[in-house]
N, C-alpha and C positions, 0 to 999 in steps of 0.2 A: 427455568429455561436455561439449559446448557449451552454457553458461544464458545464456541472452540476460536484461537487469534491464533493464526498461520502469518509466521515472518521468514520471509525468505534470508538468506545470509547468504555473501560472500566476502569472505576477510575483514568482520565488522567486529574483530574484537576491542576498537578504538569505541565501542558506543555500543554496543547487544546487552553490556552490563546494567546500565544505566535504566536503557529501554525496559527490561526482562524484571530488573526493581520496583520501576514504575507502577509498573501493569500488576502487582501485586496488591496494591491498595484498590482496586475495582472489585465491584459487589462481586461474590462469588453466589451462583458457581460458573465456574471457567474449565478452559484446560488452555495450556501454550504448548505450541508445535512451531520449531525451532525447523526449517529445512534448509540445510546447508548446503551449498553447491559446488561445495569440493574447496574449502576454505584453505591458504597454508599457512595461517595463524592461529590463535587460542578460541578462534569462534566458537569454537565444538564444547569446547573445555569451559569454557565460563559458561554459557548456556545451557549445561546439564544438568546443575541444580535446579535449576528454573521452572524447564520444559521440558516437553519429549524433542529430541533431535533425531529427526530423517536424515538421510542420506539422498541426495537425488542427482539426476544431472545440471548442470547450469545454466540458469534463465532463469527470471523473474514468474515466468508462465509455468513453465516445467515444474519451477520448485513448489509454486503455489498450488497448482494440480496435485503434485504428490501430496501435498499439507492435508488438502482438501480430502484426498481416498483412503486416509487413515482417519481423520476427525470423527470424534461422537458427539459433537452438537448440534442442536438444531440448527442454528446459526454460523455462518462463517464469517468471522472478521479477518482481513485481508490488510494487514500493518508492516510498511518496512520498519528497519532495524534501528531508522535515527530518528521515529516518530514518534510523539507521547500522548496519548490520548488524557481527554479531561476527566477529573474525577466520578465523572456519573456518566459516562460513557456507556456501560453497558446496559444503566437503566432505562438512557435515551433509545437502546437499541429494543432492546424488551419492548419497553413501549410501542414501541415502532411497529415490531411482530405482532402485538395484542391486538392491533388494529386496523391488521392485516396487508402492513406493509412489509414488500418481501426483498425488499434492497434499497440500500443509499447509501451516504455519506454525512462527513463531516465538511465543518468550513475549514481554512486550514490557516495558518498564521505561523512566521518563523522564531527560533530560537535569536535573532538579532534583529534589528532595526536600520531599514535606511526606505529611502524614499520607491526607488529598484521592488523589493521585498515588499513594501507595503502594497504599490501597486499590482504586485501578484495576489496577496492574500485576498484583497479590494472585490476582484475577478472569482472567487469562489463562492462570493455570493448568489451569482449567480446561477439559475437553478437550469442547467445545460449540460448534456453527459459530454461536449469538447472542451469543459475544465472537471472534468471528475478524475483528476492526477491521480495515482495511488498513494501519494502521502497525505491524501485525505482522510485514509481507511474506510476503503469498500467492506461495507458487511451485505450478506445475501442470505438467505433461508438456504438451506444446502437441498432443500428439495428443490426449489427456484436456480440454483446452480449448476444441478445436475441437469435440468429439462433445458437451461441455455447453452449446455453446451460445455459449461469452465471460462478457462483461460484459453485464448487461442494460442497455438503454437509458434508465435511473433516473438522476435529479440525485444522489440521496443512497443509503447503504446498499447499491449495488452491489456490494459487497465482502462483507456478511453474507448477499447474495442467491447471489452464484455461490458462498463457500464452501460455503451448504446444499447445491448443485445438487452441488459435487462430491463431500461426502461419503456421497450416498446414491446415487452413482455408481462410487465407487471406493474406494479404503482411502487413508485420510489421518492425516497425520502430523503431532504436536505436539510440534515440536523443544525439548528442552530446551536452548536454551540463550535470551539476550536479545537484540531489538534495540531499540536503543535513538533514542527520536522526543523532536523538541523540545517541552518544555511551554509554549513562545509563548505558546498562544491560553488560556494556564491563567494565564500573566505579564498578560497582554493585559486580560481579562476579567476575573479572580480566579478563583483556585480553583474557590473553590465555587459563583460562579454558574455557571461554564463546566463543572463536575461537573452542577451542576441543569438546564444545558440538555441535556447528554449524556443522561443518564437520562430526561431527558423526551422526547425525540424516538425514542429507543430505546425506549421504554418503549409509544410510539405506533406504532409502525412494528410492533412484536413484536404489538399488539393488531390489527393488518388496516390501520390506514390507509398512506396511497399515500403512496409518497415525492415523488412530486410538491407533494402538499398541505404538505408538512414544508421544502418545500427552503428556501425564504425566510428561514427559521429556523437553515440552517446556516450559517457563515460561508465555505467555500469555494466555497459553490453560488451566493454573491449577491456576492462580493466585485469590486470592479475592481481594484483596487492593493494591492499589500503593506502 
């Protein structure tokens, strides 16, 4: 069973390396598609040995869509670029499919430690698509992907949008095991204001308003450079 891993990028030459190494020790067979969103860094450049690199326009939605209409697996894994999946990640996935399950997740746990962080990771235990973040790595059957639809055309939250579409579409799975994402934007920020923005945008977005009104407020959706 061929999983195609669609990572979206922009100016992630600080860590795509790392990422793009990782993911070379996972059972094959695979393929990596690399969509860059118009990077002004080495994003492109270090990722070409790796993967295939697309071109697309910018958004986490857009670029994973285009990831997604070029891919030849059956399956789509759906990974940012500071994430690392566990060593048997794609057997967890396989299995998954063999059994005819046609979308989930992982739990998710950070590259650092504090009390902030753990209480997040704590929360993806549980098995609810308003903590299915995309540094969990959404995988879907690309047939299951296409019949939902993709990624909605949202700046922000297109990741807790399509996992609701799939699981009131299909039977979804909450893999026990971790992957594991950098806490940068928590080094970056602090903890706990980067926890209070978290919760508040989530916490907006869960009450009706529109990701578009929210996007200014996230840092992926406004940034230019790493």
């Amino acid at each position: 069973m061929l999983i195609t891993i669609v990572i979206p990028t922009l100016n992630e030459a600080a860590c795509i390396r790392r990422t793009l190494s990782e993911l070379q020790s996972l059972t094959p067979p695979f393929e990596l598609i690399v969509v860059d969103g118009g990077s002004v860094d080495d994003t492109a450049a270090i990722a070409h040995p790796f993967a295939r690199v697309v071109q697309a326009d910018r958004g986490r939605a857009v670029q994973m869509n285009a990831g997604a209409a070029v891919a030849s697996g059956d399956v789509l894994l759906f990974l940012h670029a500071d994430t690392v999946l566990p060593a048997n990640a794609l057997d967890l996935i396989r299995g998954a499919a063999e059994n005819n399950i046609s979308a989930g997740n992982f739990r998710l746990k950070f590259d650092a430690s504090s009390p902030l962080l753990g209480l997040y990771s704590f929360f993806t235990r549980f098995r609810v698509s308003q903590f299915s973040f995309g540094d969990r790595g959404l995988f879907v059957t690309k047939t299951h992907f296409e019949e939902t639809g993709g990624f909605a055309p949202i700046p922000i939250f297109e990741d807790l949008d399509l996992a609701r579409r799939l699981q009131k579409n299909g039977p979804f799975a909450y893999l026990d095991a971790y992957a594991t994402t950098s806490a940068r934007r928590f080094r970056q920020h602090g903890a706990l204001r980067q926890q209070l923005r978290n919760a508040y945008l989530w916490t907006r977005y869960l009450l009706g308003t529109s990701p578009k009104q929210l996007a200014h407020l996230y840092p992926y959706a406004s940034r230019k450079t790493t």
